[in-house]
VOFILUM-360985 format. One record per residue (C-alpha): x negated, y, z negated; residue number from 1. Coordinates in pm, 1 decimal, always signed. Layout:
<node><xx>X</xx><yy>Y</yy><zz>Z</zz><num>NUM</num></node>
...
//
This chain:
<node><xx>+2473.1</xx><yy>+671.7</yy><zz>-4017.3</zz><num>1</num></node>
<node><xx>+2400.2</xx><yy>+1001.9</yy><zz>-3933.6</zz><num>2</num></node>
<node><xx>+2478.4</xx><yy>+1161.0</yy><zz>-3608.3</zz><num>3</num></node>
<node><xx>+2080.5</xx><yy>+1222.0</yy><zz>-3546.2</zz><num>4</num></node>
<node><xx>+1981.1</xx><yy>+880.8</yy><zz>-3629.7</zz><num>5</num></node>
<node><xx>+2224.4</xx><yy>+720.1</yy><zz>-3385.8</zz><num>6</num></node>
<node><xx>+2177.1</xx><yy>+992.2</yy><zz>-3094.4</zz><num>7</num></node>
<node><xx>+1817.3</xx><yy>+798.2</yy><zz>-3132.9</zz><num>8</num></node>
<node><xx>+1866.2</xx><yy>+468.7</yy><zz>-3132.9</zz><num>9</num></node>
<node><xx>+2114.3</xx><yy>+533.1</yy><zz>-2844.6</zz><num>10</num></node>
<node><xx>+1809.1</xx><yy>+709.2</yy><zz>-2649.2</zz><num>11</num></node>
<node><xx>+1584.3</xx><yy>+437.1</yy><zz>-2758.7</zz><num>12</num></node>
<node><xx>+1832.7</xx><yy>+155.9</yy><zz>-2662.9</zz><num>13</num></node>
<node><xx>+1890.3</xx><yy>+283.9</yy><zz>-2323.1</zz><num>14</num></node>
<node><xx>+1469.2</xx><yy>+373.0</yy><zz>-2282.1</zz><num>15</num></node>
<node><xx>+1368.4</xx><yy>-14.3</yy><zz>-2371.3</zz><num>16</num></node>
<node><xx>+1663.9</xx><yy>-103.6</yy><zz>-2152.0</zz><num>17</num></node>
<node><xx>+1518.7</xx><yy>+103.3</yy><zz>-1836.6</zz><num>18</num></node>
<node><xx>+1218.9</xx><yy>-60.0</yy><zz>-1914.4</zz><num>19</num></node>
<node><xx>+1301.9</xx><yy>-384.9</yy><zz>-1889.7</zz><num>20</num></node>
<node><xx>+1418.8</xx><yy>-411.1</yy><zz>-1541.6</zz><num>21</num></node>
<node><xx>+1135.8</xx><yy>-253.8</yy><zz>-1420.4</zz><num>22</num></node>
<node><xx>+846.7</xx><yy>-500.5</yy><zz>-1291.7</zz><num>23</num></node>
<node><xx>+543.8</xx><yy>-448.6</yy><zz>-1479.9</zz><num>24</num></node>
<node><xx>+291.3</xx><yy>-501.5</yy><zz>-1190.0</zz><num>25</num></node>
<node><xx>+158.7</xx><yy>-240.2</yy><zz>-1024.4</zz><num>26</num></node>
<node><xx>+18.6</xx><yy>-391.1</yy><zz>-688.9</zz><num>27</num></node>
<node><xx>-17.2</xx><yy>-360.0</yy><zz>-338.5</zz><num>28</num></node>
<node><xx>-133.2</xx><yy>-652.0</yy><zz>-53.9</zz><num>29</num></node>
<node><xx>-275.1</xx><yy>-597.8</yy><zz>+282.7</zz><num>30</num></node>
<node><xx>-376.3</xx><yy>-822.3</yy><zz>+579.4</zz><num>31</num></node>
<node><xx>-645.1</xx><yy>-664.1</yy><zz>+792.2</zz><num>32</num></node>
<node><xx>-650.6</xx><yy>-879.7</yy><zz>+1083.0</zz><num>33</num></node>
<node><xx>-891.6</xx><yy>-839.8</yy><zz>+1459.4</zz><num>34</num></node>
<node><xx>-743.1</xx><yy>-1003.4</yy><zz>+1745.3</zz><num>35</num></node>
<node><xx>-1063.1</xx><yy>-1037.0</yy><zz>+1954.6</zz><num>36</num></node>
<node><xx>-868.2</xx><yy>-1102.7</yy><zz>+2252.9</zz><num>37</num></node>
<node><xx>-628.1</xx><yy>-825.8</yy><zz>+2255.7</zz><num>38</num></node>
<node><xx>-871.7</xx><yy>-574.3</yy><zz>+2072.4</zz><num>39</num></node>
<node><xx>-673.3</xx><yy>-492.9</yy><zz>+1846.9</zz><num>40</num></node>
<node><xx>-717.1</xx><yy>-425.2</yy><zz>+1429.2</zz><num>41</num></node>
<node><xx>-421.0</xx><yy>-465.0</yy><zz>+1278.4</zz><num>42</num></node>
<node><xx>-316.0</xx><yy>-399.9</yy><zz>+918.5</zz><num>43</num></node>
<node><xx>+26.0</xx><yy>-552.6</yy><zz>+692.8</zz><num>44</num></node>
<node><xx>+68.9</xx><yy>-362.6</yy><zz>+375.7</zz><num>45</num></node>
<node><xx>+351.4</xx><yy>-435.6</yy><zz>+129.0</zz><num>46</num></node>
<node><xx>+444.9</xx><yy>-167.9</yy><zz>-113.8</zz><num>47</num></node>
<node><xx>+691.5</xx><yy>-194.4</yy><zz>-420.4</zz><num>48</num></node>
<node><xx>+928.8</xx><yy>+95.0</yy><zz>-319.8</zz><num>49</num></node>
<node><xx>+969.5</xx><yy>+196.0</yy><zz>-605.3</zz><num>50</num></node>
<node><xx>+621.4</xx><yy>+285.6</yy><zz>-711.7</zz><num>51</num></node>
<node><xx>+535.3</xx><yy>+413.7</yy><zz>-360.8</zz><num>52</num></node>
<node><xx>+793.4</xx><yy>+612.5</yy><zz>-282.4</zz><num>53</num></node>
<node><xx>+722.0</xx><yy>+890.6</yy><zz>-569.3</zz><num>54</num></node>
<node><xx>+424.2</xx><yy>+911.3</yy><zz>-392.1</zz><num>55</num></node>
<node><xx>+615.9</xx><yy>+1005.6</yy><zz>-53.8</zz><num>56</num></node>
<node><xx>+857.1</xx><yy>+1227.8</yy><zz>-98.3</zz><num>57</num></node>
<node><xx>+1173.4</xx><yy>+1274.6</yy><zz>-342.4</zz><num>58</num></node>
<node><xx>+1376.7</xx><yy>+1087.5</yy><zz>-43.0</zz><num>59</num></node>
<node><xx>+1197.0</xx><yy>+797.2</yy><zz>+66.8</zz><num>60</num></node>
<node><xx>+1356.6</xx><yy>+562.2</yy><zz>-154.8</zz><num>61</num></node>
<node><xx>+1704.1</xx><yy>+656.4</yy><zz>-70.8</zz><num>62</num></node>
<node><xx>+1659.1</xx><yy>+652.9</yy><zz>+277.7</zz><num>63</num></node>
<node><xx>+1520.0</xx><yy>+275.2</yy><zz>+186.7</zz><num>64</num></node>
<node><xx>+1841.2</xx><yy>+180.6</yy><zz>-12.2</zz><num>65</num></node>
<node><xx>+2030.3</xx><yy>+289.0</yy><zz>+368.3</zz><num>66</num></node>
<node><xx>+1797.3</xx><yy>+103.9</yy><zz>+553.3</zz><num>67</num></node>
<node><xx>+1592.6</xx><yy>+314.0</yy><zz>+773.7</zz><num>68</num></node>
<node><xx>+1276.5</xx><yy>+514.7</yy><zz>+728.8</zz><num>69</num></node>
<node><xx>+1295.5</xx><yy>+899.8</yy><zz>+881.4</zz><num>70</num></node>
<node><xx>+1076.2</xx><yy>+1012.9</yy><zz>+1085.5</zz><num>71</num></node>
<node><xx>+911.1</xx><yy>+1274.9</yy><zz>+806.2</zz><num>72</num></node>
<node><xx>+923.9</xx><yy>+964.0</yy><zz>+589.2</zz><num>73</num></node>
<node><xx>+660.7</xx><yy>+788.0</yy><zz>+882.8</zz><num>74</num></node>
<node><xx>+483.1</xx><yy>+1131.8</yy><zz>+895.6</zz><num>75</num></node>
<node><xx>+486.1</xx><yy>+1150.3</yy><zz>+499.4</zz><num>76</num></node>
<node><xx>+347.0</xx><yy>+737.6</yy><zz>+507.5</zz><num>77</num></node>
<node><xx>+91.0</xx><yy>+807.4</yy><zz>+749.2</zz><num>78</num></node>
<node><xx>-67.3</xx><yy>+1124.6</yy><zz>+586.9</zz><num>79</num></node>
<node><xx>-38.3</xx><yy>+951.2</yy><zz>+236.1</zz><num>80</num></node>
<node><xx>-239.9</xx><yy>+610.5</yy><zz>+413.1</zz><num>81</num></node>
<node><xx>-465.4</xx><yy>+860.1</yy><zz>+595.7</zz><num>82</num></node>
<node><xx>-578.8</xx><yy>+1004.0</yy><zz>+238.6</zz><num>83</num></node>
<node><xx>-592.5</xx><yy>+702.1</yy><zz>+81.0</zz><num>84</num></node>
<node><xx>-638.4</xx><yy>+375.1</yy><zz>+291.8</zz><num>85</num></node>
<node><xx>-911.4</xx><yy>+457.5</yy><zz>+462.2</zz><num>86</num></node>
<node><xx>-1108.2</xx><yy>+204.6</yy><zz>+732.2</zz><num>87</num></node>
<node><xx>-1388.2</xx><yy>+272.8</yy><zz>+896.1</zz><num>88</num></node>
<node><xx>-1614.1</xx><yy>+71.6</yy><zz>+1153.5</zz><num>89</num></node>
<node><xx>-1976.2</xx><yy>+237.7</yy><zz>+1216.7</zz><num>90</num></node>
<node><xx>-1869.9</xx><yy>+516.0</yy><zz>+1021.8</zz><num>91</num></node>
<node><xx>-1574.1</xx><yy>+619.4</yy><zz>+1245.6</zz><num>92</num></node>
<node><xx>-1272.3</xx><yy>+628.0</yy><zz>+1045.7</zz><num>93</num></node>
<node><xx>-984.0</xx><yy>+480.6</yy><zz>+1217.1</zz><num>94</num></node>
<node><xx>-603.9</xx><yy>+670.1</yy><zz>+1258.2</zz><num>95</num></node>
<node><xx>-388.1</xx><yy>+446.8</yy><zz>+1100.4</zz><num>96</num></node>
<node><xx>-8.5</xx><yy>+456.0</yy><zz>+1276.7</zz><num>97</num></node>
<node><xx>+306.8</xx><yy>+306.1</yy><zz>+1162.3</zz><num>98</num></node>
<node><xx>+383.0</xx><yy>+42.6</yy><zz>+1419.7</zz><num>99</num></node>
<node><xx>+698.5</xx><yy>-96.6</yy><zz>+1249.6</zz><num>100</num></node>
<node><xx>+795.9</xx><yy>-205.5</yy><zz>+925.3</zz><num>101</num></node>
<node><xx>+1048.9</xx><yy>-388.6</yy><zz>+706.7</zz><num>102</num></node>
<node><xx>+1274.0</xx><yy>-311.2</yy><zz>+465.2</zz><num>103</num></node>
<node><xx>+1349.7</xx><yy>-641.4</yy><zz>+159.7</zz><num>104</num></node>
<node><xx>+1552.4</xx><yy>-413.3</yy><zz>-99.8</zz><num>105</num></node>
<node><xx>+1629.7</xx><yy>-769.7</yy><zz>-278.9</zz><num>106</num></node>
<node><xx>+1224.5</xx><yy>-774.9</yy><zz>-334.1</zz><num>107</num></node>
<node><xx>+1183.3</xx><yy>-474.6</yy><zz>-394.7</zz><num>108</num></node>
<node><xx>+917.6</xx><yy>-487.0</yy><zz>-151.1</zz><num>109</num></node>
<node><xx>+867.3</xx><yy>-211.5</yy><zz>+194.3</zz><num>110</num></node>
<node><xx>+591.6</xx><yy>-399.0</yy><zz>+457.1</zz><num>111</num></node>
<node><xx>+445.6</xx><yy>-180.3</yy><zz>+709.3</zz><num>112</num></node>
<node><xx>+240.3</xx><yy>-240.2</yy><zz>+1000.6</zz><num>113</num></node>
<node><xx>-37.0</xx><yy>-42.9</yy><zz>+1120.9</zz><num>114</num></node>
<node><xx>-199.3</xx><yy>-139.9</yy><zz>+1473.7</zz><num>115</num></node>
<node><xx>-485.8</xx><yy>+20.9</yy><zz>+1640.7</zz><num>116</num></node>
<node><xx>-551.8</xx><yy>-113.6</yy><zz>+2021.7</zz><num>117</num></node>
<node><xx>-919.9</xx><yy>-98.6</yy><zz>+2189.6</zz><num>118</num></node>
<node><xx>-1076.3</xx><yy>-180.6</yy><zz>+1926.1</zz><num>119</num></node>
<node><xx>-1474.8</xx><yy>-398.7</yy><zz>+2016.2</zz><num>120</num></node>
<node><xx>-1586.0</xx><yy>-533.5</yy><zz>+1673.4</zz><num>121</num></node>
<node><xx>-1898.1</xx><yy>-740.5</yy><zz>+1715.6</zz><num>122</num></node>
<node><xx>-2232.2</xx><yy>-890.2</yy><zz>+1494.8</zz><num>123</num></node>
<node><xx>-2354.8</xx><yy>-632.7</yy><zz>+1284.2</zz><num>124</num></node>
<node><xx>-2112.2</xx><yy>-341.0</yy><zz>+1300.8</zz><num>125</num></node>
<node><xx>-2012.1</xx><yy>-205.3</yy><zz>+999.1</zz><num>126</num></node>
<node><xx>-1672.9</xx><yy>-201.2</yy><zz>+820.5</zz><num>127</num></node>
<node><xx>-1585.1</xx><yy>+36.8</yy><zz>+525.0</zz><num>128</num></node>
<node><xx>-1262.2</xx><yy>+13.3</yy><zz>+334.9</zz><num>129</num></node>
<node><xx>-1122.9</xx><yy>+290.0</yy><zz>+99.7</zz><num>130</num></node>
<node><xx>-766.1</xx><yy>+192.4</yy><zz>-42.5</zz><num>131</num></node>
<node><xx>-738.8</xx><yy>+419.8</yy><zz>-351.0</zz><num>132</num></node>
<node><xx>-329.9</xx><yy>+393.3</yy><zz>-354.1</zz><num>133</num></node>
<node><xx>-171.5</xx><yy>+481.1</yy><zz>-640.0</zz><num>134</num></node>
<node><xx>-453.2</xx><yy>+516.7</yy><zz>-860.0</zz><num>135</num></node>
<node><xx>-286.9</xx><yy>+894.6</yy><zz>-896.6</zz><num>136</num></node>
<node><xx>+46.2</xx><yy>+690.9</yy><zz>-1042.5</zz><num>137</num></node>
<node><xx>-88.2</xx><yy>+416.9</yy><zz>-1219.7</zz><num>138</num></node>
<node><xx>-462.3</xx><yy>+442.6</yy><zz>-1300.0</zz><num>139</num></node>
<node><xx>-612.2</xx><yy>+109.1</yy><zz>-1406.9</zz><num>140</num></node>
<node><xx>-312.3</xx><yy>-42.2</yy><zz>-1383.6</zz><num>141</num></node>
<node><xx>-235.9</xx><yy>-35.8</yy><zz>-1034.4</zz><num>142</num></node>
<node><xx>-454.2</xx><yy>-340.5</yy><zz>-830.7</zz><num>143</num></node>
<node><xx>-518.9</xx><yy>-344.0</yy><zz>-428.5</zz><num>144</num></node>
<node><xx>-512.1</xx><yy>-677.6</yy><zz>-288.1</zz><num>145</num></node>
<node><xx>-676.0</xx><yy>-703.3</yy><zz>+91.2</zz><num>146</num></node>
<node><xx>-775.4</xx><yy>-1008.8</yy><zz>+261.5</zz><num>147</num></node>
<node><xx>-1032.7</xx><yy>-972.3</yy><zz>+583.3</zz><num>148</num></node>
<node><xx>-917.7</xx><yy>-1173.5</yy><zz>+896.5</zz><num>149</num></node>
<node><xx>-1188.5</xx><yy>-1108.9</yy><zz>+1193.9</zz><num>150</num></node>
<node><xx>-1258.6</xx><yy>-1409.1</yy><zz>+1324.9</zz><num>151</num></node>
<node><xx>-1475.9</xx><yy>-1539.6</yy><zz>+1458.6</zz><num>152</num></node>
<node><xx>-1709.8</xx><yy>-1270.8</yy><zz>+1279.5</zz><num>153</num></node>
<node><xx>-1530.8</xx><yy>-1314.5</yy><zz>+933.4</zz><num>154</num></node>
<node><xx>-1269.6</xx><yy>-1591.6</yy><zz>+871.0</zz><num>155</num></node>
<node><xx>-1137.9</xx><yy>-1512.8</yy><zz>+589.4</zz><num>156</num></node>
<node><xx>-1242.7</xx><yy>-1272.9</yy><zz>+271.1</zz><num>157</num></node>
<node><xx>-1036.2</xx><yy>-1106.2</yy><zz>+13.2</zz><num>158</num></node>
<node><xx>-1159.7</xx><yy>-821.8</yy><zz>-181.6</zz><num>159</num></node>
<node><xx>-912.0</xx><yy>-662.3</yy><zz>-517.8</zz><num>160</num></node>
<node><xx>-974.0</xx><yy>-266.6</yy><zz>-493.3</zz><num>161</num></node>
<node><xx>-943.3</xx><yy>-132.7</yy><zz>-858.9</zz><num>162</num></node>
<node><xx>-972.2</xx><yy>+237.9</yy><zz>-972.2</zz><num>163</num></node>
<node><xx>-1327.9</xx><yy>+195.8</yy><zz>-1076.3</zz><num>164</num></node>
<node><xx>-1400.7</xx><yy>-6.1</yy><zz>-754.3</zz><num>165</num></node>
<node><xx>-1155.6</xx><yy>+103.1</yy><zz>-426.1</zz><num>166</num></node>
<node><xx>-1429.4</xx><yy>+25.3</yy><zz>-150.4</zz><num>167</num></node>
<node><xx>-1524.2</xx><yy>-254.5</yy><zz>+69.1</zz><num>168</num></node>
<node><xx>-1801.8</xx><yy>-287.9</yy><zz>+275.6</zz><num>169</num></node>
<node><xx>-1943.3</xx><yy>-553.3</yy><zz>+494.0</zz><num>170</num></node>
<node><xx>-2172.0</xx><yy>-626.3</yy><zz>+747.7</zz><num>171</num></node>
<node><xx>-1985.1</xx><yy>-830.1</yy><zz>+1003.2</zz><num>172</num></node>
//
């Protein structure tokens, strides 16, 4: 065999190899959840690190793997979900901040949460959702799962945010 041919198939062996541990879903899954109580929104969104972290910075995976997030890594999150997960009630978009979060390398999987306090939803106001992540990485590939928790204005409703359709609205 010539030395050509098998510097290929060694290049092709190792690129279907890479391939095949990587998980072919491209998805993320929030909670959006109002505590009328405590007024509080609050907002659980898992990530699969590796597919969000490219969009981060060139770091944020390896500070994963050690098992703590930086604090330009929170600044880089929260600029990145400012951009692209966007919620707004009556037109007034909300700041989303990193409350906490959780690292499950086995899963592959980072969950952060978002809270805002002092927060009055009530009949008739207006909520607007924007998530558009990773649509820059993955295109049509890449779904956006959120399910709506306000009770008792809105038990329960999920909505899948696609590349040709990232927004939710609703009339609460």
């Amino acid at each position: 065999m010539n030395k050509s041919l098998y510097l290929f198939l060694i290049i092709l062996g190792g690129w279907i190899g890479l391939g095949a541990t990587t998980h072919p879903i491209k998805l993320t899954s929030s909670l959006l959840s109002y505590d009328d109580s405590a007024k509080k929104l609050t907002l659980e969104c898992k990530v699969f690190i590796d597919d969000f972290s490219p969009a981060i910075n060139g770091v944020l995976q390896f500070n994963i793997q050690k098992g703590a997030l930086t604090d330009t890594d929170i600044k880089g999150i929260e600029a990145y979900f400012k951009e692209k997960y966007v919620i707004q009630i009556n037109g007034k978009t909300l700041p989303l901040k990193i409350k906490d979060y959780e690292i499950e390398l086995k899963a592959n999987v980072l969950t952060l949460h978002f809270e805002n306090k002092g927060i009055t939803l009530k009949k008739n106001d207006k909520i607007k959702v924007e998530n558009s992540m990773l649509f820059e990485s993955f295109g049509h590939l890449q779904s956006n799962w959120m399910t709506f928790k306000f009770p008792p204005l809105l038990r329960s409703k999920s909505f899948e945010s696609t590349k040709y359709d990232p927004i939710f609205t609703k009339t609460l």
